[in-house]
C-alpha positions as CSV (number, residue, x, y, z in Angstrom):
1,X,71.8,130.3,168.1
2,X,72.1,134.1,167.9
3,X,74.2,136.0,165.3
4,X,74.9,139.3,165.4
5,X,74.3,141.6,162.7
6,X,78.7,142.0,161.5
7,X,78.5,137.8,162.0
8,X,75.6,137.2,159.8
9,X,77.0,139.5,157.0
10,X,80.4,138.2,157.1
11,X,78.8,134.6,157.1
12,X,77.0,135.4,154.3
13,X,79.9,137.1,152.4
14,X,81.7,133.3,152.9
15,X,78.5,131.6,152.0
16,X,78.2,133.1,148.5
17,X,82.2,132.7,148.1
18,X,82.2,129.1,148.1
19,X,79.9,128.5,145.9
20,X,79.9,130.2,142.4
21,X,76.3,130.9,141.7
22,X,74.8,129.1,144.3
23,X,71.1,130.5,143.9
24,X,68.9,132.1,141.6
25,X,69.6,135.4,140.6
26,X,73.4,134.8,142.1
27,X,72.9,135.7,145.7
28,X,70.3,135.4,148.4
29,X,69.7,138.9,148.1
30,X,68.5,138.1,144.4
31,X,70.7,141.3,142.6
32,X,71.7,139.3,139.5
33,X,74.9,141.0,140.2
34,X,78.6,139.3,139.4
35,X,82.2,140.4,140.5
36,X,82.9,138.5,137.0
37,X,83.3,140.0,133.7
38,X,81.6,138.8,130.6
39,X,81.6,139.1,127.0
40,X,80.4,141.6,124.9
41,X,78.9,139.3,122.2
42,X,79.1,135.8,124.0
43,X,79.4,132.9,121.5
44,X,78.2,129.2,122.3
45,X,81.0,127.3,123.5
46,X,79.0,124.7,124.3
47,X,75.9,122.8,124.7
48,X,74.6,119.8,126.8
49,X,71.4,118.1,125.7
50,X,68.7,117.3,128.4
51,X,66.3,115.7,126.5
52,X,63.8,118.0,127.3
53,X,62.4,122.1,127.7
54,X,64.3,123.6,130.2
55,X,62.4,126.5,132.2
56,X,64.2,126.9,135.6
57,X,67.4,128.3,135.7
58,X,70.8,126.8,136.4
59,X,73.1,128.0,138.9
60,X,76.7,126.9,139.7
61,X,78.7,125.1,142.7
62,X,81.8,125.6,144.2
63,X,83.9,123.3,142.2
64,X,82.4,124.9,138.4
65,X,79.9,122.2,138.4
66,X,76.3,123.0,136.9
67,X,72.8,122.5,138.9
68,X,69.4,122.7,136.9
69,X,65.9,121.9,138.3
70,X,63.8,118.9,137.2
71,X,63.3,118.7,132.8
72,X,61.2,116.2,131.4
73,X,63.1,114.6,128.4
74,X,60.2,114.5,125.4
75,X,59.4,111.2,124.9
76,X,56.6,108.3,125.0
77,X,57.5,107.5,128.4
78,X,58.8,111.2,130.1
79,X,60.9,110.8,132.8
80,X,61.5,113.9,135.1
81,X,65.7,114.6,135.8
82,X,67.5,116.4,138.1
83,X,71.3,117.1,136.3
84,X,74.6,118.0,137.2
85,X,76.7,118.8,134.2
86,X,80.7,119.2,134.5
87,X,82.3,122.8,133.1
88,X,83.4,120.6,129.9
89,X,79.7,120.4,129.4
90,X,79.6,116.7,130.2
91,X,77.6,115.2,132.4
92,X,78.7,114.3,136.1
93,X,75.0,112.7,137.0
94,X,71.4,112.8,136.8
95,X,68.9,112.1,139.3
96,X,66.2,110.9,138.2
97,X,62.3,111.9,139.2
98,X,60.6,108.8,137.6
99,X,57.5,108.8,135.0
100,X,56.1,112.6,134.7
101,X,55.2,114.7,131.9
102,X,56.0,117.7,133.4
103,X,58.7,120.1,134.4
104,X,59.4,122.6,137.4
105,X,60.6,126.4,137.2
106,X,62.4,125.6,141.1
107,X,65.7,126.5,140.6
108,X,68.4,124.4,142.6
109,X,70.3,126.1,146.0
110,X,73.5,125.0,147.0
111,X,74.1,125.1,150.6
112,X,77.7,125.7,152.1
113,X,78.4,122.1,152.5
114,X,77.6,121.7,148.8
115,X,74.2,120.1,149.3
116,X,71.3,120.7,146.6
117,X,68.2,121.9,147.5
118,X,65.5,122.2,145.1
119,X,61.4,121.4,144.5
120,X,60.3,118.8,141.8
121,X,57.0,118.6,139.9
122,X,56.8,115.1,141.5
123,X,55.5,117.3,144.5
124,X,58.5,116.6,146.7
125,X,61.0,118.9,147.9
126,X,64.6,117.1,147.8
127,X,68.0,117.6,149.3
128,X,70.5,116.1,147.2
129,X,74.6,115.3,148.0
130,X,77.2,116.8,145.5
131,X,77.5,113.2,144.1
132,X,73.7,113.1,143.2
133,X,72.4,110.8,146.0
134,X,69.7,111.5,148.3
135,X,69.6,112.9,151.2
136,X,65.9,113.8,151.9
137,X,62.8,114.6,151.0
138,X,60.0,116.4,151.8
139,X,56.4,115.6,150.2
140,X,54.1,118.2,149.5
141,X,50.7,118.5,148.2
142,X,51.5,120.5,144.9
143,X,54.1,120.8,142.3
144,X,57.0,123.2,143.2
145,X,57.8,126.5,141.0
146,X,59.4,128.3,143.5
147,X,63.1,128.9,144.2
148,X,64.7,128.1,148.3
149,X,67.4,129.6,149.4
150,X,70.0,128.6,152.0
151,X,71.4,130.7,154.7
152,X,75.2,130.8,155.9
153,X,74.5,128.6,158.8
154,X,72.7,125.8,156.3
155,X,69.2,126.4,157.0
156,X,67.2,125.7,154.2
157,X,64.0,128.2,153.4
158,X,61.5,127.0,150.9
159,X,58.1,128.4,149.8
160,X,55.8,125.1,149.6
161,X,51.6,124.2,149.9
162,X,51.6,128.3,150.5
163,X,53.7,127.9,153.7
164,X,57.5,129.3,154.1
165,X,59.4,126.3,155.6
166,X,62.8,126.2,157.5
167,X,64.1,123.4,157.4
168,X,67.8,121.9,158.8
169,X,70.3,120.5,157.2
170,X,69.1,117.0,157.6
171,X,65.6,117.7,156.4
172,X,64.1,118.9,160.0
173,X,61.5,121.3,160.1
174,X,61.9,124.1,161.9
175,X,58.9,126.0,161.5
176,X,56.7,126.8,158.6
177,X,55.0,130.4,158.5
178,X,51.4,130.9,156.4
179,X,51.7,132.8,153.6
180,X,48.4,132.0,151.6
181,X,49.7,131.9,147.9
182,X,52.1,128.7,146.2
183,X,52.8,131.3,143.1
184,X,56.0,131.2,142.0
185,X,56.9,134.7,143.5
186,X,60.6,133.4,145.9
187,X,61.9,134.5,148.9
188,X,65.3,136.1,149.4
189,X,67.3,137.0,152.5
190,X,68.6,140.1,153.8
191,X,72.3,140.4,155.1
192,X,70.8,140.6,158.8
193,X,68.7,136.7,157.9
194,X,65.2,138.9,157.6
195,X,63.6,136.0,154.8
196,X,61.3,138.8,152.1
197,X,58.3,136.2,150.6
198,X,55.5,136.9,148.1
199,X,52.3,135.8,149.7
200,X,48.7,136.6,149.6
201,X,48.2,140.3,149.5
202,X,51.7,141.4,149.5
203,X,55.0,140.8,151.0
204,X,56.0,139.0,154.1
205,X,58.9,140.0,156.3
206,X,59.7,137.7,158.5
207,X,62.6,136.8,161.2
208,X,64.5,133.7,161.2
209,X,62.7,132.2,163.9
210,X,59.9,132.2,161.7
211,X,58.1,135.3,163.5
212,X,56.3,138.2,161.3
213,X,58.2,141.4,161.3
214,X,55.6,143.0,159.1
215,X,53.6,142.6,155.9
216,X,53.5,145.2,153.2
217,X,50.4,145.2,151.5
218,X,49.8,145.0,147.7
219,X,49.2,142.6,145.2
220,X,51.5,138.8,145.1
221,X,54.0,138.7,142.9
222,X,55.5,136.4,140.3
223,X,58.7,137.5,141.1
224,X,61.7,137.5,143.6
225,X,62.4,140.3,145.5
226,X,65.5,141.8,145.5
227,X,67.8,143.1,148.9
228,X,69.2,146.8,147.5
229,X,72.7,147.1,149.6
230,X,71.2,150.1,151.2
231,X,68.9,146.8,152.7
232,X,65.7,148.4,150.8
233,X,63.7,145.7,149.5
234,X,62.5,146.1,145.7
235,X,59.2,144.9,144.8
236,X,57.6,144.6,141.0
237,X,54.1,143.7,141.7
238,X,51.7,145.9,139.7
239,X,54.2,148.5,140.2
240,X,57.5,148.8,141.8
241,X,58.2,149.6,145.1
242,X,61.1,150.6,146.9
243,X,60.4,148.9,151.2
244,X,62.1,150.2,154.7
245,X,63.6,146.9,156.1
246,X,62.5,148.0,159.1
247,X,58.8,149.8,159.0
248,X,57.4,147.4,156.2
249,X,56.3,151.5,154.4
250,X,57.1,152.6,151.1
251,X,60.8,154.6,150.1
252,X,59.4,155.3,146.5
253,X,56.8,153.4,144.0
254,X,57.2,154.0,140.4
255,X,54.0,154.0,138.7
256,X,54.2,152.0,136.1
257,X,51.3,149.1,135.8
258,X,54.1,145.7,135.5
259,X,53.7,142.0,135.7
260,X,57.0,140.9,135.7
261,X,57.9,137.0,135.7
262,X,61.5,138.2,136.1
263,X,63.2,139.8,139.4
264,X,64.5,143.2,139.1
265,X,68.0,143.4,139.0
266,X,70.4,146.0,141.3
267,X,73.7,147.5,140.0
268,X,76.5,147.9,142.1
269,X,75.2,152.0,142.1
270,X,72.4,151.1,143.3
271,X,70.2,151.4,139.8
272,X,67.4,148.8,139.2
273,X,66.8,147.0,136.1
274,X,63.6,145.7,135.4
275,X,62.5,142.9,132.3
276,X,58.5,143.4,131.6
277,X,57.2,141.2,128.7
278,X,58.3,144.1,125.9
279,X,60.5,146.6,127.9
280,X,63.7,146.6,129.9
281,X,63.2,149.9,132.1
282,X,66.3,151.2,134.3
283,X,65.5,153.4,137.5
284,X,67.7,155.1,139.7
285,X,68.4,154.5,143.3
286,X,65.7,157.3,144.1
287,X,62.7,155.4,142.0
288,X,63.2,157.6,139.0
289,X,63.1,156.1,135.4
290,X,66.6,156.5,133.5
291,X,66.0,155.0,130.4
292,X,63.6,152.4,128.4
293,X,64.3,149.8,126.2
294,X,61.4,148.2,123.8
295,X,61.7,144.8,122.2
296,X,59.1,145.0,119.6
297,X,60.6,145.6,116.1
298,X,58.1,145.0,113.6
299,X,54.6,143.2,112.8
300,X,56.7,140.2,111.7
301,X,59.0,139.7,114.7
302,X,58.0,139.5,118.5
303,X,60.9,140.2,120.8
304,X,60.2,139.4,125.0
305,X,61.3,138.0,128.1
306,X,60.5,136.3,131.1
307,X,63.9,136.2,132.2
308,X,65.5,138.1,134.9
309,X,68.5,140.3,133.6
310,X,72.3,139.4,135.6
311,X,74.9,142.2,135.0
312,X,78.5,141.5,135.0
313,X,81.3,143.9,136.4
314,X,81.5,145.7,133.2
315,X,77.8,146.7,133.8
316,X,76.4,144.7,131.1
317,X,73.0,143.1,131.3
318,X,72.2,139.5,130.3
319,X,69.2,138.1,129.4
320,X,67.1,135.5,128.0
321,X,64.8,136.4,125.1
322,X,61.9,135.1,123.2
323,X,59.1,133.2,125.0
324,X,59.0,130.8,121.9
325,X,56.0,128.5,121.9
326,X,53.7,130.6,123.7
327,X,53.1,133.0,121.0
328,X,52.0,132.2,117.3
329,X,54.2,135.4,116.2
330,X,58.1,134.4,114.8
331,X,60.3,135.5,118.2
332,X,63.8,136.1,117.9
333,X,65.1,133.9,120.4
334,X,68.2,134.0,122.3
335,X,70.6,136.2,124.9
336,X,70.7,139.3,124.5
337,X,73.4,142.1,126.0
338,X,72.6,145.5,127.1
339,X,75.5,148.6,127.9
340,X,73.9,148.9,131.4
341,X,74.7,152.8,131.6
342,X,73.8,153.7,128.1
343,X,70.8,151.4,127.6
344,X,72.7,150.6,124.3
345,X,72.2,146.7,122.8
346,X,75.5,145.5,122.2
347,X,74.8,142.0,121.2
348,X,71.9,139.1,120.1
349,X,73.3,135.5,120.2
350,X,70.5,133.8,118.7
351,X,69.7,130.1,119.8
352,X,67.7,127.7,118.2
353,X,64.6,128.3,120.6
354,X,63.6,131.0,123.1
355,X,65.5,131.2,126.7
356,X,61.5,131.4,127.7
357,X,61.6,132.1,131.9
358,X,65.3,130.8,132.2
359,X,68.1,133.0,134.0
360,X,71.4,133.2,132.7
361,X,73.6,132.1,135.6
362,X,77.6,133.7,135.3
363,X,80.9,131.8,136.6
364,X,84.2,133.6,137.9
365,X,86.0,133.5,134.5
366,X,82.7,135.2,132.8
367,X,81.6,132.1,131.2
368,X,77.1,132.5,131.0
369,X,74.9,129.1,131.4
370,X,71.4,129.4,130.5
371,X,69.0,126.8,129.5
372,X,66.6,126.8,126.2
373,X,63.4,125.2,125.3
374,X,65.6,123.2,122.5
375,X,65.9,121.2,125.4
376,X,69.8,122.2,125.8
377,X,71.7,124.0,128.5
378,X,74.1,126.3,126.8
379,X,77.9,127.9,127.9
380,X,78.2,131.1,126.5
381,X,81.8,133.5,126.5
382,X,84.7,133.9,124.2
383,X,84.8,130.3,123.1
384,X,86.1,131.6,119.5
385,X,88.1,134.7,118.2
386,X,86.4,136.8,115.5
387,X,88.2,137.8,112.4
388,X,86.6,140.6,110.6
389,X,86.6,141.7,107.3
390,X,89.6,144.2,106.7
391,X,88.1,145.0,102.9
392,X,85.1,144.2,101.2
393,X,84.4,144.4,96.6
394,X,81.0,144.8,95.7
395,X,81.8,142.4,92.4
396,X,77.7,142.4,91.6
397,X,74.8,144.6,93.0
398,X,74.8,148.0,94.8
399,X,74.9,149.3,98.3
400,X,72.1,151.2,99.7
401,X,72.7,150.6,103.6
402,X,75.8,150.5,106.0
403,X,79.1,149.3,105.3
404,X,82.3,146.9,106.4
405,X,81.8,148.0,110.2
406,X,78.4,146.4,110.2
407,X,79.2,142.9,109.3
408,X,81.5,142.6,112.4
409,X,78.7,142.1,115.7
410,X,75.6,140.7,115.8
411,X,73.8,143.6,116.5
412,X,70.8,144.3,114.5
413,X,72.6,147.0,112.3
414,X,73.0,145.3,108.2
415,X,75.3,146.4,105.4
416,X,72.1,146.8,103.0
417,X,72.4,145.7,99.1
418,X,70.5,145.6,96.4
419,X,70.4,143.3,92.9
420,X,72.6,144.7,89.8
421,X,73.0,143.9,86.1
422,X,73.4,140.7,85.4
423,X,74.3,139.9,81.5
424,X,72.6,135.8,82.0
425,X,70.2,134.2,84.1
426,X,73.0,131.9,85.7
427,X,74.7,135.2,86.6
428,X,74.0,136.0,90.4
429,X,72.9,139.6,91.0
430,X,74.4,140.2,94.2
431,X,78.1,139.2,94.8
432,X,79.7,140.5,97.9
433,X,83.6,139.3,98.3
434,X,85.3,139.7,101.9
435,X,88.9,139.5,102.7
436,X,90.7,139.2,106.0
437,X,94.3,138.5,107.6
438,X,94.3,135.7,110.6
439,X,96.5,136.9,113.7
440,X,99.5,135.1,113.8
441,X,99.2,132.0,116.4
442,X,98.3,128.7,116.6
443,X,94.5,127.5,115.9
444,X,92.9,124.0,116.1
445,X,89.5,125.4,115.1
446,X,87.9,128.1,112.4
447,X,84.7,129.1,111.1
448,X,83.1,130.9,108.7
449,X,80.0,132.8,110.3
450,X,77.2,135.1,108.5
451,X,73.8,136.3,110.2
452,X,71.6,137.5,107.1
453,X,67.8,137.8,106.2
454,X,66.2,138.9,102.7
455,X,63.2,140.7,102.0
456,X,61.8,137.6,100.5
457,X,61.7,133.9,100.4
458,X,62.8,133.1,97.0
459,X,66.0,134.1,97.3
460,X,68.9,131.6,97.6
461,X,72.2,132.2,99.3
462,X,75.7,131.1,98.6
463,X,78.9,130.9,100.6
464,X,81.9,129.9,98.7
465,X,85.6,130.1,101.0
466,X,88.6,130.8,98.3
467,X,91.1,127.2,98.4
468,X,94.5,128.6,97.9
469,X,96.1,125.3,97.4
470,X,94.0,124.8,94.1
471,X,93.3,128.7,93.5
472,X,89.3,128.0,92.8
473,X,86.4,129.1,94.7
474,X,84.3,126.5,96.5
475,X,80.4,126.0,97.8
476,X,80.8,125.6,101.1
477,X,77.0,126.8,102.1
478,X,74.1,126.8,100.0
479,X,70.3,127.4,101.0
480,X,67.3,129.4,100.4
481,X,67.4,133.1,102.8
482,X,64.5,133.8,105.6
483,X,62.8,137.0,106.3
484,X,64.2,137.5,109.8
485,X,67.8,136.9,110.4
486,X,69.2,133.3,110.0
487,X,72.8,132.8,111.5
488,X,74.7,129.7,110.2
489,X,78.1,128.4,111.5
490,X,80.1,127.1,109.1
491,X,83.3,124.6,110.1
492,X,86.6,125.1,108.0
493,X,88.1,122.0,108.1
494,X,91.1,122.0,105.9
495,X,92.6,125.3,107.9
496,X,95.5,125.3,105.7
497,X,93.8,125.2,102.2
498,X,91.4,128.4,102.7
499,X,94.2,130.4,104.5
500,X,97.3,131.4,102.5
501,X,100.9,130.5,103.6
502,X,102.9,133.1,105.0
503,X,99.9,135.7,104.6
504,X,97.3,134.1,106.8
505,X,95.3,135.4,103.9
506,X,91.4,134.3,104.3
507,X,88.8,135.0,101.0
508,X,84.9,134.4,101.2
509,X,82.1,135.3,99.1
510,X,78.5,135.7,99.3
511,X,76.0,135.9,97.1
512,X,72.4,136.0,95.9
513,X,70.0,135.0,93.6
514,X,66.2,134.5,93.6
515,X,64.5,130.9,92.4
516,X,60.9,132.1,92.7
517,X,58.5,134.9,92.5
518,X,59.5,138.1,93.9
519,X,56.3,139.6,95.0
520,X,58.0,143.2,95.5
521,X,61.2,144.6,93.2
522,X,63.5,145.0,94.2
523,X,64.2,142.6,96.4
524,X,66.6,143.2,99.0
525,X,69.7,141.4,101.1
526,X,70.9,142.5,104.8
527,X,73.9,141.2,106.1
528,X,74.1,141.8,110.1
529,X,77.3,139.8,110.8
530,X,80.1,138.2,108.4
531,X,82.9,137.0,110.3
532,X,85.6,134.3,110.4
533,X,86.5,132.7,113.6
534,X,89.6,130.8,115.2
535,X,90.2,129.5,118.9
């Protein structure tokens, strides 16, 4: 069947309606781009445990469910799971790979009758229903790391064994084209069904009959392309290059020596964001660097990604960071959120472990999924409202660095204080009291949050909410500090005890003392965020 070029792009513009997220990196052109809008500093709303590392990325159907690829759940006897989790964060099913101590980086595709497509370390490729059952399968000789994508008209395209496979619907092949390479670099798809793959010695062009269109020449890549709207492809592969859809020849390179695991990202201006190990780099439209982000802050904390940035409609990046257990360094792990025009970090959610080479994937009401190697897939958004600190007393210790405005994002920037006079040893020499005025409204939920670090072990930290029904202080938190910043949730369950009638009044207080040897005086306490907060 033959399409014409306005029937293939109004195809596709109905294919990547109906589904959500259907793909990695959002759309089979691989922008990371989303009409949605999400939050500034996204909060957990909630988690799903799969038992296991997740490294592939999830994307979203048409009816909000969640897709990932195959994790292994950790246990004597690993067994391999596909899993299809509800918006709620529930789970709707699991299909399950059998015995395998392994997992796959294949991200799911979700073709426009709501089929999953995706490749398994089990070395089959599998098409799944929407209730979990399958459909068929295609065996390969190796594992899968790669991510397929699905055209408007269902065909299914799939880098497997170093081929690129068409397949139908129902599992048919259609033709498979040699490529040379099984690295995890993925295809994507043009708006006129050209199908960009990372093969041996370059990139492959070729035409949905499964004909060669051209080859670009240059080193594979570990990474998807990505289809510019101007239809320029964008290539990280030891540099970056800007391709003519048509001639296979080079727009503009920027020389800049890159292996990126992640896929370069496309603004709806036509700027290119680009994750490499340390840096997030921005370039024009034209190939010319805009700005340059590092991640490394000091010899004690390793900050990087293999994850490939999304940007919202608000033009603010998302990404995974931390790659966790493959460095001996302390990372600190979780997503991060860039101003996309300023280069500006507005926000780090941290998260138990690092993102590692997981995607965030972004629904229609801004809510991010992204999956963890906790083993847990995590929904991200304004799940709670903060509360911040109206008025702060210093009752113990001085200030040497920022103030009230600091405490109220997770953003790196600390009100600073130092130890004072204490007249006793049981006397604490830091005491920091914070007081606040809930909106008026109905809440079911609150917490007290605080992200803090100390310059040394030995120091203890206290969190003590004011009870107005019996006018006293209490413990609510107690535990000894870290040297990078440790964020701790704290539920208020009796709302109406630690918030005063009529007032909506709201008291906590931190402090600090050290219970060891202080190897350097004196010691110091950094508070990055100390909110409360209500949904």
């Amino acid at each position: 069947m033959k399409y014409t070029l306005s029937a293939i792009t109004a195809l596709i513009a109905i294919s990547q309606c109906s589904a959500q997220w259907p793909t990695f990196h959002g759309n089979n052109q691989r922008t990371g781009r989303s009409s949605a809008t999400g939050s500034a500093t996204p909060e957990i709303i909630w988690s799903y445990d799969l038992q296991g590392p997740m490294i592939n990325s999830p994307v979203v159907g048409p009816d909000g469910t969640i897709y990932t690829g195959s994790v292994w759940s950790e246990t004597l006897l690993p067994s391999a799971f596909i899993h299809a989790i509800n918006p709620d964060g529930t789970v709707k099913w699991r299909y399950e790979l059998g015995f395998y101590d392994d997992q796959t980086e294949s991200t799911p595709a979700i073709g426009p009758e709501g089929n999953v497509y995706v490749g398994t370390p089990r070395n089959f490729f599998v098409a799944l229903n929407s209730s979990g059952q399958e459909i068929w399968r295609f065996t390969t000789l190796d594992d899968i790391t790669t991510n397929p994508i699905v055209a408007p008209n269902g065909t299914v395209y799939a880098k497997l064994d170093g081929f690129l496979f068409a397949f139908t619907p129902t599992g048919q092949v259609l033709w498979q084209f040699p490529i040379g390479s099984n690295w995890p670099g993925s295809p994507a798809m043009a708006l006129d069904g050209t199908i960009y793959v990372p093969g041996a010695g370059g990139l492959f062009a070729i035409n949905p009959n499964g004909t060669q269109k051209w080859k670009f020449s240059g080193p594979d890549s570990f990474s998807s392309p990505a289809v510019a709207d101007n239809g320029n492809i964008i290539y990280a592969s030891g540099n970056t290059y800007s391709i003519n859809p048509n001639t296979g020849g080079i727009v503009w390179i920027f020389n800049e020596a890159i292996s990126p695991w992640s896929a370069p990202t496309i603004d709806a201006q036509g700027n290119i964001f680009i994750v490499d190990g340390w840096n997030l780099r921005k370039l024009s439209p034209a190939g010319g660097l805009l700005w340059e982000r590092d991640f490394l802050y000091d010899v004690n904390r390793l900050e990087s990604s293999y994850s490939a940035p999304i940007i919202d409609a608000a033009n603010r990046l998302y990404f995974g960071l931390g790659t966790g257990k493959r460095y001996a360094l302390e990372s600190a792990k979780g997503l991060v959120t860039y101003d996309g025009a300023t280069g500006t970090k507005l926000d780090n959610l941290l998260l138990p472990e690092a993102p590692s080479t997981s995607s965030p994937a972004m629904a229609p009401d801004g809510t991010i999924y992204i999956g963890c190697l906790d083993g847990k897939l995590y929904a991200l958004g304004d799940g709670w409202s903060a509360v911040q600190a109206q008025q702060y007393t210093l009752v113990r210790g001085s200030l040497f660095g920022g103030g009230l405005s600091d405490l109220h994002t997770s953003n790196n920037v600390s009100m600073s204080l130092r130890p004072g006079v204490t007249l006793s040893g049981s006397q604490r020499p830091i005491v920091l009291e914070l007081e606040s005025t809930v909106p008026a409204g109905s809440i079911t939920s609150m917490q007290f949050v605080i992200e803090s670090r100390t310059t040394s072990t030995s120091i203890r930290q206290w969190i003590e909410l004011y009870n107005f029904t019996t006018a006293t202080w209490v413990s609510v938190d107690s535990r000894m500090t870290s040297l990078t910043d440790q964020r701790i949730e704290i539920p208020i369950t009796a709302m109406a005890e630690y918030m005063e009638s009529g007032t909506r009044r709201v008291l906590a207080r931190i402090s600090y003392k050290a219970e060891g040897p202080v190897l350097s005086f004196p010691w110091t306490s950094s508070i990055d965020q100390a909110v409360w907060r209500t949904r």
